[in-house]
Every structure is written in C-alpha cells, then in structure tokens.
N, C-alpha and C positions, 0 to 999 in steps of 0.2 A: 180159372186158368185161361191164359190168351190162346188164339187160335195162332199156330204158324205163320199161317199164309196174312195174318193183319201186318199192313204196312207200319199202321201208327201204334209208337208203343204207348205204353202208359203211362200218366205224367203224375207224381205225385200230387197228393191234395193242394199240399202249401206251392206249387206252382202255376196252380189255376187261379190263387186269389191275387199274382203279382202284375197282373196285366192292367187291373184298374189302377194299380198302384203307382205304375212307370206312366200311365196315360195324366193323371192327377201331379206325377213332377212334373212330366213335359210341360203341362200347362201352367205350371205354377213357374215356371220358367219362361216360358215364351208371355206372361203376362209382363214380366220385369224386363225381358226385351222390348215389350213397347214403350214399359216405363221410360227406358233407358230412350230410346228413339224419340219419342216424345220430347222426350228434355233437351237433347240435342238438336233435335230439329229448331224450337225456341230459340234455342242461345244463338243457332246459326241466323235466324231468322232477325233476331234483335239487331246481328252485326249492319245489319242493313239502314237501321238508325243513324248511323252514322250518315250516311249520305243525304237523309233525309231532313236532318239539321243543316248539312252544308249546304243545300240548295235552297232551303228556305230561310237561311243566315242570307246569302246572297240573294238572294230577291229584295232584303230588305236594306241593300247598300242604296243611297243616296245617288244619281246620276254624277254629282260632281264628285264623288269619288273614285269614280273609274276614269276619269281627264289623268294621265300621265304626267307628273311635273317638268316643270322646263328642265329641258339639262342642262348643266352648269360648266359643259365645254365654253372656251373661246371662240367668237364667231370672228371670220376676219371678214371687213371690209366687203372685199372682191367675192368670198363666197356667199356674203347675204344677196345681194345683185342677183347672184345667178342660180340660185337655188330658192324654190320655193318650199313654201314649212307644208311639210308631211301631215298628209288628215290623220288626224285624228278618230283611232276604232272608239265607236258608241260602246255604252254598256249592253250586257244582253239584256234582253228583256226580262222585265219581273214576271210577266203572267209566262214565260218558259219554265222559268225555276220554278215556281210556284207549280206549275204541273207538273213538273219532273218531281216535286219532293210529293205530290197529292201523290203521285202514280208508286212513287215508290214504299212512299207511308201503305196504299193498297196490297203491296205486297209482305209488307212486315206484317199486316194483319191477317191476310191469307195463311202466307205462314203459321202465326200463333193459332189460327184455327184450326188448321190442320196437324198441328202438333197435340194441341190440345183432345183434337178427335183420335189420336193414339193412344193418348195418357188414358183416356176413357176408354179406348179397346183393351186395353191392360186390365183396366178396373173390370170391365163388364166376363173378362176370362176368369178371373179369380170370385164373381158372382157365379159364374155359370148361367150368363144370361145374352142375351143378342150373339147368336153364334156367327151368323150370314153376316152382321155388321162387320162381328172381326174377322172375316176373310174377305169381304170389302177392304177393310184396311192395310190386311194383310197382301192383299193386292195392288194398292194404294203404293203401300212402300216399295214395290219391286223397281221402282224407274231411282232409288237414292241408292246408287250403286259405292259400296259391295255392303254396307251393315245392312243398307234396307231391302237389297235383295236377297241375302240370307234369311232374314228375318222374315220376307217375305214366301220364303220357298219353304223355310221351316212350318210358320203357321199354315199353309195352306196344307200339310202334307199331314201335322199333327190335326188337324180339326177335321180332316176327313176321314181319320182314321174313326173306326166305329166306336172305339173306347171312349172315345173324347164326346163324338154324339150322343155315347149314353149320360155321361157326365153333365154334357149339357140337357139331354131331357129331361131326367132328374132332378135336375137343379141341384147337384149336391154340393151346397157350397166347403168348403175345406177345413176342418177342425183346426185352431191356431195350436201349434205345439208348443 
C-alpha cells in the first residue's frame, strides 16, 4: 500500500518499458533526418557544377574569339576623319577562369564531403556507434538554416538524453521489423 505523503505515484509495469522504446524511434528517426540532409546537401552542392564547367569552358576560348566583329553600320566620310576606332577589351585571362572553376570545383568537393559525413552520421545512429561524432555533426548542421538547424537542435537534445546514451553503450543495434 502507498504511503499518503509519496509524491510519485506509481506507474504501471508496461509504462516503465516505454521509454527505451520512444528513445530507439527518436533515433531511428533522427538517423533518416541526416539521410535526408545528407542527400540534400549533395544535390545542393552538385548545382555548383554548373559554374565550374562555365569557367573552365571559357578559359578554353581561343584569344581571337573574344575580338568583337566589325559592325556593319555605315561609316560616312567625315566621321572616319574625326573619330578614332574604340580599343578593343582583351579577353580575360585563362589562368583567372581556371582558378575560379579549381576554386569552385574545391567547393563542390567540400560539399560532397561533408554531406557524405551526414549520410554516415545517419548510418553510425542506426549502428549505435560513434555517438560524439554524431553530435559533431549534429552541430555541424546548426549554421544550414532552418532544416539543419532543427535537425541539429533535435539531435543534440535526443543524444543527450540518457536513453539514447544507454542505446548507444550497449550497442543495441535495432531488430528490422
């Protein structure tokens, strides 16, 4: 029989085993959020391609294709006299382009690497392994405002929760249903 004066009542059996339970979605949920960010990051990252073709497309133009053709107005007389022909802008330079598309190609691969080291925080949650990596990462994400700062406020909050520590020292990785 309980005493009066206890503040905490008593919580049936079958609600003491629910808390590893809701700890094990959380996480199986916050690993498909990195999935998800991961992939997204990439695809964003790829769009960057595009620039990195166009400037290293043009580095490879020819000097005398950037010469302007003559134009096909009529010149009179009087105004060739008194008018001098307009210089002609050089082409840019090819070692510019060529570093802008090196510098930019650097960031499509940063990118992919750093998407990739999500898609593996995803993986390593649903291992139940490298905890501190994925709240690295989940920290990581807080500055890709608003998915990856959700997603980063979420993991940091679920992986500190002690349910989720026990999950991960146990390594209990997850029965497939």
């Amino acid at each position: 029989m309980e005493s009066p004066t206890d503040p905490t009542p008593a919580l049936p059996p079958s609600c003491v085993d629910e808390k590893p339970i809701i700890a094990r979605e959380r996480l199986r949920l916050l690993s498909w959020g990195f999935y998800v960010s991961g992939g997204i990051g990439a695809v964003f990252a790829s769009f960057m391609l595009i620039y990195v073709a166009m400037f290293a497309a043009l580095s490879f133009i020819p000097e005398g294709e950037w010469q302007s053709p003559p134009s096909s107005r009529p010149h009179s007389p009087s105004s060739q006299k008194l008018s001098r022909p307009a210089p002609q802008p050089g082409p840019p330079p090819a070692a510019v382009m060529r570093v802008m598309a090196g510098t930019l190609g650097a960031f499509v691969v940063a990118g992919w690497a750093l998407a990739g080291l999500t898609i593996y925080a995803g993986r390593c949650i649903q291992t139940r392994k490298n905890r501190v990596f994925v709240m690295v990462m989940g920290a990581y994400n807080l500055i890709w405002i608003p998915y990856g700062t959700a997603l980063g406020v979420l993991a940091l909050i679920v992986l500190a929760s002690d349910e989720a520590r026990a999950e991960f020292a146990s390594g209990n990785r997850p029965r497939a249903t």
